[in-house]
Backbone bond lengths (Angstrom), bond angles and torsions (degrees), N, CA, C in turn:
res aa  C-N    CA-C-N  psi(-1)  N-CA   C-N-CA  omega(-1)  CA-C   N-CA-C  phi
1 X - - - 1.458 - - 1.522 109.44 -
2 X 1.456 107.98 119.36 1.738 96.67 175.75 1.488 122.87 -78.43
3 X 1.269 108.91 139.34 1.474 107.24 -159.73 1.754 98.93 -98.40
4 X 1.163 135.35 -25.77 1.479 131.80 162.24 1.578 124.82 -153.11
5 X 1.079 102.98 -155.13 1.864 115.82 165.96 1.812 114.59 -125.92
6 X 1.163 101.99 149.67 1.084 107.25 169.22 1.861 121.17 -127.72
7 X 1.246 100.73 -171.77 1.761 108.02 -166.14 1.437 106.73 -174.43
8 X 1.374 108.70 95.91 1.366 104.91 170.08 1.571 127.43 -97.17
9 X 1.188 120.88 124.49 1.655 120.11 -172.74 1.473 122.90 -137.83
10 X 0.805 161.71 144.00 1.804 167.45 66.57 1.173 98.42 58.94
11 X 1.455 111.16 135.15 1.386 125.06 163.48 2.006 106.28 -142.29
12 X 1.122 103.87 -171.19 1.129 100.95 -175.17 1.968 110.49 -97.09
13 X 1.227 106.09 21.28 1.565 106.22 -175.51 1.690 95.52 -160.97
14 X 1.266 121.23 27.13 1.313 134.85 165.95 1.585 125.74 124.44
15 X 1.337 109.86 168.57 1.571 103.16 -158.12 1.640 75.95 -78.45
16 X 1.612 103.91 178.72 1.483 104.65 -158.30 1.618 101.50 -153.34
17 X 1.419 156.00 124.40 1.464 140.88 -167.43 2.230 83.23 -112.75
18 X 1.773 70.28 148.40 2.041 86.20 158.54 1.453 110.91 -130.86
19 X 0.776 89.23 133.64 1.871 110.63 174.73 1.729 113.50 -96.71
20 X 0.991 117.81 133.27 1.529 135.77 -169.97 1.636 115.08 -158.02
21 X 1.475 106.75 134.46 1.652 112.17 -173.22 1.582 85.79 -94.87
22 X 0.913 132.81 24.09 1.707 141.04 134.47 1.921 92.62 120.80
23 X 1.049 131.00 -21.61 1.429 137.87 169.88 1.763 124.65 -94.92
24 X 1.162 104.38 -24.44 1.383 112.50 -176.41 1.415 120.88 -133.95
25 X 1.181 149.77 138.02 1.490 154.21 168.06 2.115 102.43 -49.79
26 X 1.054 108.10 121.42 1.369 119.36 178.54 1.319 118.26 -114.22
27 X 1.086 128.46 -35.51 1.836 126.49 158.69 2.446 89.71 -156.72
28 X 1.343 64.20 153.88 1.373 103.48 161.43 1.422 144.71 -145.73
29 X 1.015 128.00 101.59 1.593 154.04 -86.17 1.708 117.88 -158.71
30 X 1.243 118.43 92.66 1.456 107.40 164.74 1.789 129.63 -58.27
31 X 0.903 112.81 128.74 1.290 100.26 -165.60 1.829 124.79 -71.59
32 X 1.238 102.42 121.56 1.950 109.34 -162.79 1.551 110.63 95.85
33 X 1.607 121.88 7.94 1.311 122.05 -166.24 1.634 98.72 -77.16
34 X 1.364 127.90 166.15 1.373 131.63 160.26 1.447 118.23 -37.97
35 X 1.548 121.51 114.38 1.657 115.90 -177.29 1.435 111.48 57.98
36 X 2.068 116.04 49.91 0.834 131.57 -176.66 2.196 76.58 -87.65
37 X 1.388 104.90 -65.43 1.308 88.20 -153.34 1.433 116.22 -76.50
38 X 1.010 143.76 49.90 1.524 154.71 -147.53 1.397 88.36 -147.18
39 X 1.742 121.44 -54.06 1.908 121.84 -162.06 1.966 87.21 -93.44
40 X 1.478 128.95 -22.97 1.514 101.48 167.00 1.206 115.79 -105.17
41 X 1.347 108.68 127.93 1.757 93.31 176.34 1.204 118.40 -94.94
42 X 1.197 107.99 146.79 1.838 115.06 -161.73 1.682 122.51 -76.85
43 X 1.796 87.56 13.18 1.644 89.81 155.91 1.267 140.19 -132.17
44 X 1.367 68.66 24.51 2.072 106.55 169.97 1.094 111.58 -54.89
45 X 1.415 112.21 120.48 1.770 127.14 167.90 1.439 104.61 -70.09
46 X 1.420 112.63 151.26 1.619 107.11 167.52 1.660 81.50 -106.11
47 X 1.321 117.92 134.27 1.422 137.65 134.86 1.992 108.42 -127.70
48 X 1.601 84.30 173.75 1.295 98.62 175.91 1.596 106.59 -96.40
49 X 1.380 105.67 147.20 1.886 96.61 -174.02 1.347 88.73 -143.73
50 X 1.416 117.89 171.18 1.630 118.14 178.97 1.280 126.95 -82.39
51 X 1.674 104.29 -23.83 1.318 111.97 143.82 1.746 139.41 -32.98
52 X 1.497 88.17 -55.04 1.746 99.23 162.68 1.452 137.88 -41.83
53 X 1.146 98.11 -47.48 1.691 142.20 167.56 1.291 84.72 -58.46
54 X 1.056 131.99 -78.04 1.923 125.90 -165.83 1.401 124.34 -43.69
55 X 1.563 90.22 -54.63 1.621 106.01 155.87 1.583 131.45 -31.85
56 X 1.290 93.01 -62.90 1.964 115.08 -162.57 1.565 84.90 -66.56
57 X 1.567 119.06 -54.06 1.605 112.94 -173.06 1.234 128.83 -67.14
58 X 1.441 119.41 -16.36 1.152 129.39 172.42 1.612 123.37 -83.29
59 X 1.858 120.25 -35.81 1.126 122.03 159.25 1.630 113.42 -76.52
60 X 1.533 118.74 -6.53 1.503 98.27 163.63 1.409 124.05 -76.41
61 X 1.544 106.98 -19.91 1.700 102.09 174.89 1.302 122.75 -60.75
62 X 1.716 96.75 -56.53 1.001 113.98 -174.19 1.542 119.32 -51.11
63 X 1.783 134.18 -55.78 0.793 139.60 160.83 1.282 129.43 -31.52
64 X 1.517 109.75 -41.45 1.402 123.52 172.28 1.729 113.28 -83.91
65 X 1.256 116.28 35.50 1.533 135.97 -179.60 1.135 116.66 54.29
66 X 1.318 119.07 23.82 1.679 115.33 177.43 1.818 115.25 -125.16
67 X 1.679 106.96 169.23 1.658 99.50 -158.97 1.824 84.06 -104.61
68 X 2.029 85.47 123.85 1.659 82.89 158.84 1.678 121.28 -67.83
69 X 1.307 100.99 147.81 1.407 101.34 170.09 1.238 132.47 -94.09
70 X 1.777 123.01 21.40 1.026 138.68 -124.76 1.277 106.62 -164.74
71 X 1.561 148.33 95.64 1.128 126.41 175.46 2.156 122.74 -110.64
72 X 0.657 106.63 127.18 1.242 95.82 -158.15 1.757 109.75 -64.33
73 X 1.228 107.26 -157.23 1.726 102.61 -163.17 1.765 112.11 -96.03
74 X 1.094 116.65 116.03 1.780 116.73 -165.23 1.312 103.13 -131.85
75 X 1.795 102.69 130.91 1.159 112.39 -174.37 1.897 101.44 -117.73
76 X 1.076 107.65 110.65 1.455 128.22 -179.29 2.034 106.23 -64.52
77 X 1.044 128.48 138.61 1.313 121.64 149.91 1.196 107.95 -122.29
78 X 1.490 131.00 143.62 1.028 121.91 143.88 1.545 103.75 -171.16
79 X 1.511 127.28 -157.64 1.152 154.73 -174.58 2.147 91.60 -71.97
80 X 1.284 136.08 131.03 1.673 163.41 150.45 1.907 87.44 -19.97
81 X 1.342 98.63 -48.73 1.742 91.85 -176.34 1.284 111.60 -85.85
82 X 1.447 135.81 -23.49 1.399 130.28 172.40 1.762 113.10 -93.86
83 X 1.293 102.74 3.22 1.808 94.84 178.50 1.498 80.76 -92.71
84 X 1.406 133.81 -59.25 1.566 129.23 -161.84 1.598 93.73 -46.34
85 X 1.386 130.09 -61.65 1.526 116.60 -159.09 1.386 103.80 -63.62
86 X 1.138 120.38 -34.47 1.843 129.21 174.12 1.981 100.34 -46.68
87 X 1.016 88.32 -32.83 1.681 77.57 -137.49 2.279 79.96 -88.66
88 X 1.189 105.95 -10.64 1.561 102.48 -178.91 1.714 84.26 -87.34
89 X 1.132 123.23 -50.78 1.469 109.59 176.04 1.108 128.33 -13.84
90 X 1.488 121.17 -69.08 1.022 148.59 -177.40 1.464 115.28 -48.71
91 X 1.641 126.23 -43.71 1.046 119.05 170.52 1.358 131.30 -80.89
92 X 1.473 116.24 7.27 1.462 118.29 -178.38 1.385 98.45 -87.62
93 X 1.413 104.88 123.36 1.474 137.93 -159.37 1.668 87.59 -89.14
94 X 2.120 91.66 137.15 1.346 116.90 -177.28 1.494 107.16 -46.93
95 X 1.875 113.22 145.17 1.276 110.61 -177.21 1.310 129.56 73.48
96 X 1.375 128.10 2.44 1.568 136.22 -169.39 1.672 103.88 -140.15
97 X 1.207 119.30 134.64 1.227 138.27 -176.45 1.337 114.76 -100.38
98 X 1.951 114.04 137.28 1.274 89.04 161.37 1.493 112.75 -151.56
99 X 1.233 122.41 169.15 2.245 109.03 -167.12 1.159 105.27 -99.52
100 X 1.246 108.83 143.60 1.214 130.03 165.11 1.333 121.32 -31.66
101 X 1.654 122.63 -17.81 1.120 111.96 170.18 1.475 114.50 -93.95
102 X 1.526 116.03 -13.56 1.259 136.77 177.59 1.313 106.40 -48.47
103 X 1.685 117.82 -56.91 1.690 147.83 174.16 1.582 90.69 -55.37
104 X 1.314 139.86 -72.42 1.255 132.04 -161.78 1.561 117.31 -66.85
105 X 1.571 104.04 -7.48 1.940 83.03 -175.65 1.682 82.68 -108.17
106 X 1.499 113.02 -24.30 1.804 89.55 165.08 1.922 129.55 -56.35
107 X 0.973 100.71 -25.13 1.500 116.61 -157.54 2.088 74.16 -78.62
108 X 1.696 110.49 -69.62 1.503 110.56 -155.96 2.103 100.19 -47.77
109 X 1.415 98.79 -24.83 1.408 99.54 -171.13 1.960 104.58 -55.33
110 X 1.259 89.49 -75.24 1.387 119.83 157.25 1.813 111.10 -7.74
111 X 1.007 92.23 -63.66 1.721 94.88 174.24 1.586 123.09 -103.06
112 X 1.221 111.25 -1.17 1.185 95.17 -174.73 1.336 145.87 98.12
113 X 1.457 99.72 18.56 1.584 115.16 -160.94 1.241 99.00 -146.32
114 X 1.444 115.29 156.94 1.828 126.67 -179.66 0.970 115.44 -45.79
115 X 1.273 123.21 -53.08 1.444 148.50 -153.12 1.060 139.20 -131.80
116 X 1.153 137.25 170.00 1.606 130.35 -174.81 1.641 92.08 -164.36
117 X 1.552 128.73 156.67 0.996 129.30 174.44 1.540 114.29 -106.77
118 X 1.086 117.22 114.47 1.719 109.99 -163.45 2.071 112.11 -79.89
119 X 1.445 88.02 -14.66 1.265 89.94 157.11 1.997 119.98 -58.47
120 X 1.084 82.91 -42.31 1.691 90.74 -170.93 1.684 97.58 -78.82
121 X 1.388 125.80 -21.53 1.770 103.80 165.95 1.006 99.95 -96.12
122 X 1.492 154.57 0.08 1.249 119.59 157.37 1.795 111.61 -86.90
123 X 0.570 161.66 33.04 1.704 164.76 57.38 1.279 114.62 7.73
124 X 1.117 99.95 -46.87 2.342 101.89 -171.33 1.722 72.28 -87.38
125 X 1.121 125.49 -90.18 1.887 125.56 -174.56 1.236 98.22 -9.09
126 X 1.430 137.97 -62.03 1.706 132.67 -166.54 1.198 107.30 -61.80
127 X 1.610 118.63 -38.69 1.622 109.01 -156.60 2.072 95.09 -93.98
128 X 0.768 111.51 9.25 1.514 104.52 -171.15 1.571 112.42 -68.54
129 X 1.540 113.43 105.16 1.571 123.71 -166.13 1.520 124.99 -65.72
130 X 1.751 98.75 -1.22 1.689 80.96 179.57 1.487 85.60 -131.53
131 X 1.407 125.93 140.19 1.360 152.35 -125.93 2.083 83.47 -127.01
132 X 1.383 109.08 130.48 1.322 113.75 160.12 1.861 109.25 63.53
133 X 1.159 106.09 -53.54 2.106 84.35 161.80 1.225 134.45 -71.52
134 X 1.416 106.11 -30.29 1.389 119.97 160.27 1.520 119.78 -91.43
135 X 1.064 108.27 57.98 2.101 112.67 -172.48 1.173 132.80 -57.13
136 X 2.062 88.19 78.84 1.613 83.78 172.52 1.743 97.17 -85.35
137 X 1.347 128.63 33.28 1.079 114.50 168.42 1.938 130.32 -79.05
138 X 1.648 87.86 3.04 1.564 116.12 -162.49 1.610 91.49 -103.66
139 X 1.317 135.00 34.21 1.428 119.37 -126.40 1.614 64.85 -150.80
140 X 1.858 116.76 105.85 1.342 92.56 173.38 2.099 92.77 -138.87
141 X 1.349 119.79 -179.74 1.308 133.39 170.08 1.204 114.49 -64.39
142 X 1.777 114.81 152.67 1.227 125.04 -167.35 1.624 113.83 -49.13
143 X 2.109 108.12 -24.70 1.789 98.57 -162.63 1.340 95.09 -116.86
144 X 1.662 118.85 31.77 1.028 120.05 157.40 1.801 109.32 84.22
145 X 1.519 101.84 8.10 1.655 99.39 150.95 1.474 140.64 -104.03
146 X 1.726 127.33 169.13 1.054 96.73 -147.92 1.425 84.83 -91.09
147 X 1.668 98.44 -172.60 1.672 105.14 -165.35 1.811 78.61 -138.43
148 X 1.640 85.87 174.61 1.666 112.61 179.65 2.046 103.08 -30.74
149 X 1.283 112.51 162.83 1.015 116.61 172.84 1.706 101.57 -170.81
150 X 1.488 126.90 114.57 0.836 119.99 -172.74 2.048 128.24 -54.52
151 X 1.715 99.14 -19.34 1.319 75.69 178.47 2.190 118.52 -106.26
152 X 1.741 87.95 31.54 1.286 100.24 157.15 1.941 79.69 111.96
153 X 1.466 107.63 144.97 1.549 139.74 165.15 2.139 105.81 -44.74
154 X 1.031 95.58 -66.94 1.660 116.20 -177.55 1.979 97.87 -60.57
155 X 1.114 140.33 -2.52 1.567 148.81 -171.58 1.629 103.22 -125.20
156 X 1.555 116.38 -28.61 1.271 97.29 179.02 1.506 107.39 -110.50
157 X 1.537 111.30 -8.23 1.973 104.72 154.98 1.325 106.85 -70.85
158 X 1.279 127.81 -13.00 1.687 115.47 176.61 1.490 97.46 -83.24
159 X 1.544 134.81 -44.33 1.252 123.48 -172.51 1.437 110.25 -59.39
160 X 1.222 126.14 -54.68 1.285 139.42 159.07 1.426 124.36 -16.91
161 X 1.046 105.25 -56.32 1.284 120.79 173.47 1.158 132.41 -66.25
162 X 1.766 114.77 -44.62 1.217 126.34 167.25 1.449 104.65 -54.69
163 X 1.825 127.50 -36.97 1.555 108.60 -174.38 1.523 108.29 -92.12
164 X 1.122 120.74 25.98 1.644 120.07 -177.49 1.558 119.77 82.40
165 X 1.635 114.05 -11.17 1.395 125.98 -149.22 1.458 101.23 -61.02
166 X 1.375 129.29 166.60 1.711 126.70 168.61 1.430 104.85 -120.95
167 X 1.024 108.06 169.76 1.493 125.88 -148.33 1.402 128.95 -173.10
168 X 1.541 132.06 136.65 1.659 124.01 -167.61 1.719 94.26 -90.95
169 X 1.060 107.80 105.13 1.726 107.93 153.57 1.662 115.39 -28.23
């Protein structure tokens, strides 16, 4: 049974694969990054899909220092606690940073409880399968340095950078 599509392409901070159940974006992926082969599955077809196309047009803006206005169609899987941190992902507005503990007292808000362990969103933050639309690359430590990032430290000071954001070396 084929389980998706794939698309491998060039970017300006490494070649990069997309995964799609042929309608929606399913991870997005530097290629050799941490839990590269977990987000492609190795019986992934490469075709071209229109999805792809959404993709390629959307990291050309962006790359070229500007905010798409446009995000194409992404289908998240995971665990009720990693779609919620996904889905706060998503709203941290281009150029602005925010910590993991920032994500955890939203999430405790969110439900209703004191607390949240920000250890436990940066875990859902690590595993998040599509790379740069979903920006946990905006995703930084309490004193304002950066922390782990699966597609390597030196890839998310370039993302960073491209949105103006600041940051502790």
């Amino acid at each position: 049974m084929q389980t998706g599509y794939c698309k491998t392409f060039a970017s300006p901070l490494g070649d990069m694969t997309a995964v799609s159940d042929g309608v929606s974006l399913t991870a997005l992926t530097f290629c050799g990054q941490k839990y590269y082969e977990k987000e492609v599955p190795a019986d992934a077809s490469f075709r071209q899909l229109a999805v792809f196309d959404e993709v390629e047009k959307w990291l050309a803006v962006y790359f070229r220092g500007g905010r798409p206005d446009f995000l194409p169609p992404v289908k998240l899987s995971g665990s009720s606690f990693q779609q919620q941190v996904w889905e706060i992902l998503k709203r941290i507005p281009y150029g602005e940073t925010v910590t993991y503990g920032d994500i955890a007292k939203e999430i405790a808000r969110e439900r209703g409880i004191r607390t949240m362990s920000a250890q436990a969103v940066g875990g859902a933050v690590g595993r998040n399968p599509v790379a740069i639309l979903v920006p946990c690359h905006r995703v930084i430590g309490k004193d304002g340095s950066l922390t782990g990032y699966a597609g390597g430290l030196e890839r998310k000071m370039k993302l960073l950078e491209i949105e103006g954001c600041d940051y502790k070396q």
